[in-house]
C-alpha positions in Angstrom: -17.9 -108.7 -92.5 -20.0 -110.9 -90.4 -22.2 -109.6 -88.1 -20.7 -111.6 -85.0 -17.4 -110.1 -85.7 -19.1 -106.6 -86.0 -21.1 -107.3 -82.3 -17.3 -108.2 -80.7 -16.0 -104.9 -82.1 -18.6 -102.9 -81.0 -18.2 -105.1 -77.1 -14.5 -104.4 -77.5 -15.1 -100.7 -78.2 -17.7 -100.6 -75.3 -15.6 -102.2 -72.6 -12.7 -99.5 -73.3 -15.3 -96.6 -73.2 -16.6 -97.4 -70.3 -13.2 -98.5 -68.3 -12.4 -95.0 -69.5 -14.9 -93.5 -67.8 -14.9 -95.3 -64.6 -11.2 -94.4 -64.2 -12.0 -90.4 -64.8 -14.5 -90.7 -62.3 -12.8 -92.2 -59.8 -9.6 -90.1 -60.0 -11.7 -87.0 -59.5 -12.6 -88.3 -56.3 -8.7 -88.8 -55.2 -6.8 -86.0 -53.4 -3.4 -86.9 -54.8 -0.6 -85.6 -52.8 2.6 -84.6 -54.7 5.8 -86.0 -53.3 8.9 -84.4 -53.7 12.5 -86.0 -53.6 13.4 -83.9 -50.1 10.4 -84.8 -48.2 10.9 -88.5 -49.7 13.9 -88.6 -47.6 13.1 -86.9 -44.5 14.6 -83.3 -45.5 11.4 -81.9 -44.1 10.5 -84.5 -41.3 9.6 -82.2 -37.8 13.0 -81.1 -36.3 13.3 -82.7 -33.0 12.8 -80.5 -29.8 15.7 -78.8 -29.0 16.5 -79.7 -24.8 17.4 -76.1 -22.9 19.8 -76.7 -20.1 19.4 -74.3 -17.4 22.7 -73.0 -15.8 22.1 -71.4 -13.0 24.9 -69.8 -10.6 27.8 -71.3 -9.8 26.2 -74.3 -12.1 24.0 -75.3 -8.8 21.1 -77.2 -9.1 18.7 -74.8 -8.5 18.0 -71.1 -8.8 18.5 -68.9 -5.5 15.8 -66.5 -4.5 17.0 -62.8 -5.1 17.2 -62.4 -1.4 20.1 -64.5 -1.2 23.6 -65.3 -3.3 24.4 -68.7 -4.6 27.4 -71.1 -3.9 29.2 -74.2 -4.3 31.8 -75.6 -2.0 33.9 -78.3 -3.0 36.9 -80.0 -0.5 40.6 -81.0 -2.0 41.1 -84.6 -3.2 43.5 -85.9 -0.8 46.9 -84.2 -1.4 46.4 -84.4 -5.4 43.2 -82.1 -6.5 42.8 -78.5 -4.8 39.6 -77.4 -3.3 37.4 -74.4 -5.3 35.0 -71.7 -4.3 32.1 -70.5 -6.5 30.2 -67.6 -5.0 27.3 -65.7 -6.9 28.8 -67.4 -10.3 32.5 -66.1 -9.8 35.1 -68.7 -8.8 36.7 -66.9 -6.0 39.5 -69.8 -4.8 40.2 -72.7 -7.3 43.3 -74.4 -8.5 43.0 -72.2 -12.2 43.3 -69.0 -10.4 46.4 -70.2 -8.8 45.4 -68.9 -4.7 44.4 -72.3 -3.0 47.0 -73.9 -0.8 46.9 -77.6 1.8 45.6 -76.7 5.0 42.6 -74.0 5.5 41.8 -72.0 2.2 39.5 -69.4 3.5 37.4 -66.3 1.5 36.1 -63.5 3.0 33.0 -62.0 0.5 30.6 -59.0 1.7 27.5 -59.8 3.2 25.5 -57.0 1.8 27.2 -56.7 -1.9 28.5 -60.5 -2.7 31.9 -58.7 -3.4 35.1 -60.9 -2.7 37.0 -59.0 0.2 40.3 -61.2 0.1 40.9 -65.1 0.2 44.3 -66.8 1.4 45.7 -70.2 2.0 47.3 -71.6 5.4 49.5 -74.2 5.6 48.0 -76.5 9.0 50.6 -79.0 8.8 53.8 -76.9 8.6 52.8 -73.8 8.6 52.3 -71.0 11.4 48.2 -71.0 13.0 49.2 -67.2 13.6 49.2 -66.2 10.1 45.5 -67.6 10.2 44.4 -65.9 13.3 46.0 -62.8 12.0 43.9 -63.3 8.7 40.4 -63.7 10.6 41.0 -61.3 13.6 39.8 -58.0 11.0 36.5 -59.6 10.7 33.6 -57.2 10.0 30.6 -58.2 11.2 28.6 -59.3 8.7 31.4 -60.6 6.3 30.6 -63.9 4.9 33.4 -66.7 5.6 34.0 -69.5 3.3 36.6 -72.4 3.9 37.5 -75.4 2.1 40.0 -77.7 3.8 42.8 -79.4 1.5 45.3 -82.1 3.0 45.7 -81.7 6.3 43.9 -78.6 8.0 44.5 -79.3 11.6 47.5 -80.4 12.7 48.9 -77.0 13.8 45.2 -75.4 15.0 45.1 -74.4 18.1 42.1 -73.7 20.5 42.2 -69.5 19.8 41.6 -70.7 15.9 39.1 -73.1 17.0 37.2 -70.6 19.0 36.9 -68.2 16.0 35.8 -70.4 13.3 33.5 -71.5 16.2 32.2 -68.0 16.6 31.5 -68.0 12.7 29.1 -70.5 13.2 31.3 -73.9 12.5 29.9 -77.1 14.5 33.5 -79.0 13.8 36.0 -76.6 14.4 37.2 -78.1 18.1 36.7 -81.5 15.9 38.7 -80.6 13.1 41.4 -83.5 13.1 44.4 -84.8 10.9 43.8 -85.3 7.2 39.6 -84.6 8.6 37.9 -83.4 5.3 35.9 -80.1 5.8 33.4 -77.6 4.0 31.8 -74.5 5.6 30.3 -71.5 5.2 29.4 -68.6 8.1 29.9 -65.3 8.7 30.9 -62.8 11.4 28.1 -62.4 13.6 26.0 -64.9 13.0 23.4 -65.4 16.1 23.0 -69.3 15.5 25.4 -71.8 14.2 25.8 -72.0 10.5 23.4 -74.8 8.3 25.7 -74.7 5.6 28.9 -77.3 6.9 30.2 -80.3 6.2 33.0 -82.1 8.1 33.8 -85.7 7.3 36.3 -87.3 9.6 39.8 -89.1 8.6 39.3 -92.9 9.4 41.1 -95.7 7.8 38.3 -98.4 7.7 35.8 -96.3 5.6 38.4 -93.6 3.7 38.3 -93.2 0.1 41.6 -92.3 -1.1 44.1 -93.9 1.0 45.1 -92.2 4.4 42.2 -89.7 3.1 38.4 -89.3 3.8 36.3 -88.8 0.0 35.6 -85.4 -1.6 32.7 -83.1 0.2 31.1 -81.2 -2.3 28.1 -78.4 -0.6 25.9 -75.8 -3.1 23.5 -73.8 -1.9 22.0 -70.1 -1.2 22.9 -68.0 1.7 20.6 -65.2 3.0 22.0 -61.7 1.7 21.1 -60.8 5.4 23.0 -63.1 8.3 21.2 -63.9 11.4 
C-alpha cells in the first residue's frame, strides 16, 4: 500500500474519532426533555380557571347585610305574564305557585322573622275593593307589605284603599291609574315613606306592550327593623 493512501485512512479515521467526540461532549451539555404522546397533544396543557358565579338571594345582584332580608319585585307583562315575589330566597307569589291574580297581588311577610304571613290576589277591574280592604285592615305593625300590580290594579280602588297603601309608605297610591304599572314594598308602621317603589304610568305615546306600560322589575334589601 502506498503511503498516501495509508495518510487518507488514517485522516478518514481521525475525522470520525473526533466528530465522535465533539458530539458526546456536546450532548452532555443538553438537558433533553422527554415528550410524551399526551402532553404532545395538550392532555396535560393548564386547565383553564374555572369562573364561580355567585347566587346570592333571590338571584339579586348583590349580597344583603345580615341586618336586613333580600328581595326582588317583578310587575305582570301586560295581561299575558304574571308578576312574582322573591323574599329572603323563597318565591312567595309567582305564576308556578299558582296564587297571583290581575289587579293587586299583595304578601304580607314578618318583619322580625322573614316568615310569609299570607299573600292574596284582588281583582281591580271587576272585582270587589272590599275584599282588599278587608285583607289589609289586620295589619300588625311591623308586617312587611309587598305588591305587585298585574293588568289593571286601579279601576275599582277607592280613596279608603288609597289611604292605606298610603299609610304603608306608597308615594303612588292616590296615583295608581288604569292599566298604571306598579311595584312596592312597605310595611305597617313605617315613620317615612317607603324607598323601595316603583310606579310607571299607562300612556299610549311611550307604552311598551300595546295599551300597557313595560315590565318594572325592583331587588333590593330591606331593614329587618322598619322605621
Amino acid at each position: 500500500m502506498r503511503v498516501s493512501g495509508i495518510l487518507r485512512i488514517a485522516a478518514l479515521l481521525f475525522t470520525l474519532v473526533a466528530t465522535w467526540l465533539f458530539a458526546s461532549a456536546s450532548f452532555n451539555h443538553i438537558s433533553v426533555k422527554s415528550i410524551n404522546i399526551r402532553s404532545w397533544l395538550g392532555a396535560e396543557r393548564p386547565k383553564p380557571t374555572k369562573v364561580v358565579v355567585l347566587r346570592h338571594k333571590c338571584n339579586n345582584k348583590r349580597e344583603c347585610p345580615t341586618n336586613t332580608f333580600a328581595f326582588k319585585l317583578i310587575s305582570g307583562a301586560a295581561n299575558v305574564v304574571g308578576p312574582s315575589m322573591c323574599f329572603e330566597n323563597t318565591m312567595v307569589m309567582s305564576a308556578v305557585k299558582n296564587n297571583i291574580g290581575r289587579g293587586l297581588n299583595l304578601a304580607l311577610v314578618n318583619g322580625t322573622t322573614g316568615k310569609l304571613i299570607k299573600a292574596g290576589a284582588f281583582d281591580m277591574y271587576s272585582g270587589d275593593v272590599k275584599d282588599l280592604i278587608e285583607f289589609l285592615k289586620p295589619i300588625d305593625t311591623g308586617t312587611l307589605v309587598l305588591i305587585a300590580s298585574y293588568d289593571d290594579a286601579a279601576t275599582k280602588m277607592n280613596d279608603e284603599a288609597r289611604k292605606m297603601l298610603t299609610e304603608l309608605g306608597s308615594s303612588y297610591a292616590f296615583k295608581l291609574g288604569f292599566r298604571d304599572n306598579w311595584i312596592f314594598l312597605g310595611g305597617k308602621g313605617l315613620k317615612n315613606k317607603s324607598p323601595f317603589e316603583q310606579y310607571l304610568k299607562n300612556d299610549k305615546d311611550t307604552n311598551k306592550y300595546d295599551g300597557w306600560p313595560e315590565v318594572l322589575e325592583m331587588e333590593g334589601c330591606v331593614p329587618k327593623k322598619l322605621e
